[in-house]
N, CA, C and O of each residue as an XYZ file, in Angstrom:
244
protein
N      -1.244     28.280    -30.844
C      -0.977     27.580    -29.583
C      -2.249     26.851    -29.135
O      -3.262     27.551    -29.128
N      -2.376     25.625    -28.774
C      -3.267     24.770    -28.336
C      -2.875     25.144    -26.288
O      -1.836     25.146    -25.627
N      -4.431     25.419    -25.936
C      -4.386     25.465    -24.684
C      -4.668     24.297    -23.938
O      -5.458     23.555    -24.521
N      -4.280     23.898    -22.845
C      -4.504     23.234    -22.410
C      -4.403     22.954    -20.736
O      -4.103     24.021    -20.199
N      -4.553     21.898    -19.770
C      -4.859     22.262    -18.037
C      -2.830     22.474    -18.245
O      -2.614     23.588    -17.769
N      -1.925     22.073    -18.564
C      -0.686     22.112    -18.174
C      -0.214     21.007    -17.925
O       0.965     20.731    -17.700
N      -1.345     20.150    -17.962
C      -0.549     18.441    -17.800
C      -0.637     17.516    -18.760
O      -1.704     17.182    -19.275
N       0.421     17.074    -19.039
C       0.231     16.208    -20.277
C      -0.048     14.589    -19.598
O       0.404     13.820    -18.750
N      -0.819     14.671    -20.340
C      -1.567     13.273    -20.103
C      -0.739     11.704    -19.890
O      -0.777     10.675    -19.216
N      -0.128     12.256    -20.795
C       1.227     10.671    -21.227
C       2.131     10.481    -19.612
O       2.458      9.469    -18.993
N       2.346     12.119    -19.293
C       3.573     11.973    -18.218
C       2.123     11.376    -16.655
O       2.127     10.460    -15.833
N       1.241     12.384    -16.939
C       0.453     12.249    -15.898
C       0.082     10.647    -15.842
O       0.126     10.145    -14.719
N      -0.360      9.607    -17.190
C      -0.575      8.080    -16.406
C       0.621      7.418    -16.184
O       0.549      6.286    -15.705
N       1.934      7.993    -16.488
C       3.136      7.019    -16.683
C       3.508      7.427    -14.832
O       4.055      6.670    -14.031
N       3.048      8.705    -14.596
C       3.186      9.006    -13.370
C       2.691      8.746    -12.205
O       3.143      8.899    -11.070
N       1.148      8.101    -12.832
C      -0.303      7.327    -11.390
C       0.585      6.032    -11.704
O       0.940      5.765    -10.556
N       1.127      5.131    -12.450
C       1.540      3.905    -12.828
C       1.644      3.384    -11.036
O       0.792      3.002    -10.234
N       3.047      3.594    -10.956
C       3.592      2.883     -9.699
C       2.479      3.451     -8.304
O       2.454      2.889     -7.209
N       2.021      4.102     -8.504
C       0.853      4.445     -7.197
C      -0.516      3.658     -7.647
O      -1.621      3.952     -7.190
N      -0.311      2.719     -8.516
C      -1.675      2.020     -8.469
C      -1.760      1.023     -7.214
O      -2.837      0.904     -6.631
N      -0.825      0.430     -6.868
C      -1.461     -0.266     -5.755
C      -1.925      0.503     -4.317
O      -2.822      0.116     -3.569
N      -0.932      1.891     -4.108
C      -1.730      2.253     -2.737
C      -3.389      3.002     -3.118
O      -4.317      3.247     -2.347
N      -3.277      3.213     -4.564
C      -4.794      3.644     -5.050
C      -5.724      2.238     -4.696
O      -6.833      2.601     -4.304
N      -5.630      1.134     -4.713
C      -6.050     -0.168     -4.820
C      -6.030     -0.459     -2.842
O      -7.021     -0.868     -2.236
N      -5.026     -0.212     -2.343
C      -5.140     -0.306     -0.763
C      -6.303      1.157     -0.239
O      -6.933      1.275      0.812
N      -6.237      2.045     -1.372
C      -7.312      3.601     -0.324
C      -8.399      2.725     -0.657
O      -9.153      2.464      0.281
N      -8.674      2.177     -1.843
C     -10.024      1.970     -2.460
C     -10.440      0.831     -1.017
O     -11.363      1.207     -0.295
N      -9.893     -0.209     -0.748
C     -10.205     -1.120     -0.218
C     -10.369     -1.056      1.412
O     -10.990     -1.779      2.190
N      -9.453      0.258      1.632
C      -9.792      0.801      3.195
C     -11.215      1.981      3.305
O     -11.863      2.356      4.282
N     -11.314      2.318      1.854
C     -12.430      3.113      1.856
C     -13.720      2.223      2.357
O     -14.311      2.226      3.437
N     -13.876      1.652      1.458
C     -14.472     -0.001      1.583
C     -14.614     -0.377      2.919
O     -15.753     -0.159      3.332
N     -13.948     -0.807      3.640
C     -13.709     -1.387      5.160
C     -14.540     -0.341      6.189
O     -15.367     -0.625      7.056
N     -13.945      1.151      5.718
C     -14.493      2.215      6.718
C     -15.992      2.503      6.483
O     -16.720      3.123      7.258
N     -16.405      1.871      5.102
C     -17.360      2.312      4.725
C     -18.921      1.067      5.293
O     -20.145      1.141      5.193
N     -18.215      0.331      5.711
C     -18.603     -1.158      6.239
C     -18.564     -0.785      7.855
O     -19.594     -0.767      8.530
N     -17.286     -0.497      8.377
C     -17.467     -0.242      9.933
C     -18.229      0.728      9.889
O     -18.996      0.601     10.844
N     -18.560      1.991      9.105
C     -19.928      2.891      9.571
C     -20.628      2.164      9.568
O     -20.926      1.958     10.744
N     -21.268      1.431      8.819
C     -22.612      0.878      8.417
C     -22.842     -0.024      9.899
O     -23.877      0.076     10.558
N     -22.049     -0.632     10.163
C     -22.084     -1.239     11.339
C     -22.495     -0.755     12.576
O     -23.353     -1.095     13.391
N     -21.426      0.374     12.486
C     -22.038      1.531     13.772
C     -23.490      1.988     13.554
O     -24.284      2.012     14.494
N     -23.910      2.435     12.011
C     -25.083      2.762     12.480
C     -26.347      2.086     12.569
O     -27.407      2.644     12.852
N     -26.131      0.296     12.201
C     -26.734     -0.366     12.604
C     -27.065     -0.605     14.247
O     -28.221     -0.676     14.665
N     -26.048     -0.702     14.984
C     -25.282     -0.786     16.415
C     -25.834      0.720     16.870
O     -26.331      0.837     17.991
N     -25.757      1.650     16.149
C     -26.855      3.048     17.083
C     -28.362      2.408     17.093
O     -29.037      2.366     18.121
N     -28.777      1.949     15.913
C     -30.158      1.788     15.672
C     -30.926      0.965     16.409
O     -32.127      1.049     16.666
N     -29.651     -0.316     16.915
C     -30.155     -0.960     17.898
C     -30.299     -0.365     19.213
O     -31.380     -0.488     19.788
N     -29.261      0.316     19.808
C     -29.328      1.087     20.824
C     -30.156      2.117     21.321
O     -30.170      2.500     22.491
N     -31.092      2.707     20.066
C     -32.008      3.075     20.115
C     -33.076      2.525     20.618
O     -33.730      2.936     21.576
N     -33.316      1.309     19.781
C     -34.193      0.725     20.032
C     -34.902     -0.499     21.357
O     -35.909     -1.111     21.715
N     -33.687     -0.265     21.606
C     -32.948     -0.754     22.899
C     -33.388      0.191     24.165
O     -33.598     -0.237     25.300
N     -33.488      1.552     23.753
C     -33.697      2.501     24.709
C     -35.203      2.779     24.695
O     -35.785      3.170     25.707
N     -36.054      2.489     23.085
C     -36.738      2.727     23.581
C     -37.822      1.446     24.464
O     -38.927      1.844     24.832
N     -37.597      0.597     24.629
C     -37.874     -0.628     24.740
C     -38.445     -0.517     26.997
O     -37.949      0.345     27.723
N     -39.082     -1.174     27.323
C     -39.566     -0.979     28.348
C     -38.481     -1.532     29.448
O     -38.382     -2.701     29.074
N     -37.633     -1.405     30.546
C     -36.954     -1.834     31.282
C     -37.606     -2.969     31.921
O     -38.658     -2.685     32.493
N     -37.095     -4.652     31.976
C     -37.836     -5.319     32.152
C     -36.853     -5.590     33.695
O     -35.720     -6.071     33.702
N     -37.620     -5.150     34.902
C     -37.027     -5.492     36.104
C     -36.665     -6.904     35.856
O     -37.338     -7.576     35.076
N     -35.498     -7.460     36.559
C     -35.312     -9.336     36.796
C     -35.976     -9.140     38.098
O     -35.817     -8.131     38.785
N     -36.811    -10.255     38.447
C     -37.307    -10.453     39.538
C     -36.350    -11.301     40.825
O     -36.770    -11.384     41.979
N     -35.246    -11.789     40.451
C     -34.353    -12.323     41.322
C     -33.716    -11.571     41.825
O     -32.911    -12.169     42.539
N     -33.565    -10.304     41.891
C     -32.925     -9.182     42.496
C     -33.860     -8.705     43.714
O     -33.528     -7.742     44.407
């Protein structure tokens, strides 16, 4: 007897087949989310820097 995980390979890609495109929509929302972090933590970094920055009174007040 040949051991093996229990999945045969043939059924398992004939079976990802028709789920390739929402694999192709995770990949591309992974992508997106992975872009809006980057954003945010650009957008903290400024806010940081922002905070640490000296409060410049307006003098027209």
């Amino acid at each position: 007897m040949v051991k093996h995980s229990g999945i045969n390979p043939e059924i398992s890609i004939t079976h990802c087949r028709p789920n390739a495109l929402p694999l192709q929509l995770s990949i591309v929302n992974c992508q997106l989310s992975t872009v809006n972090y980057q954003r945010s933590t650009v957008n903290y970094q400024l806010s940081t820097i922002y905070q640490g920055l000296p409060i410049i009174v307006n003098p027209a007040q």
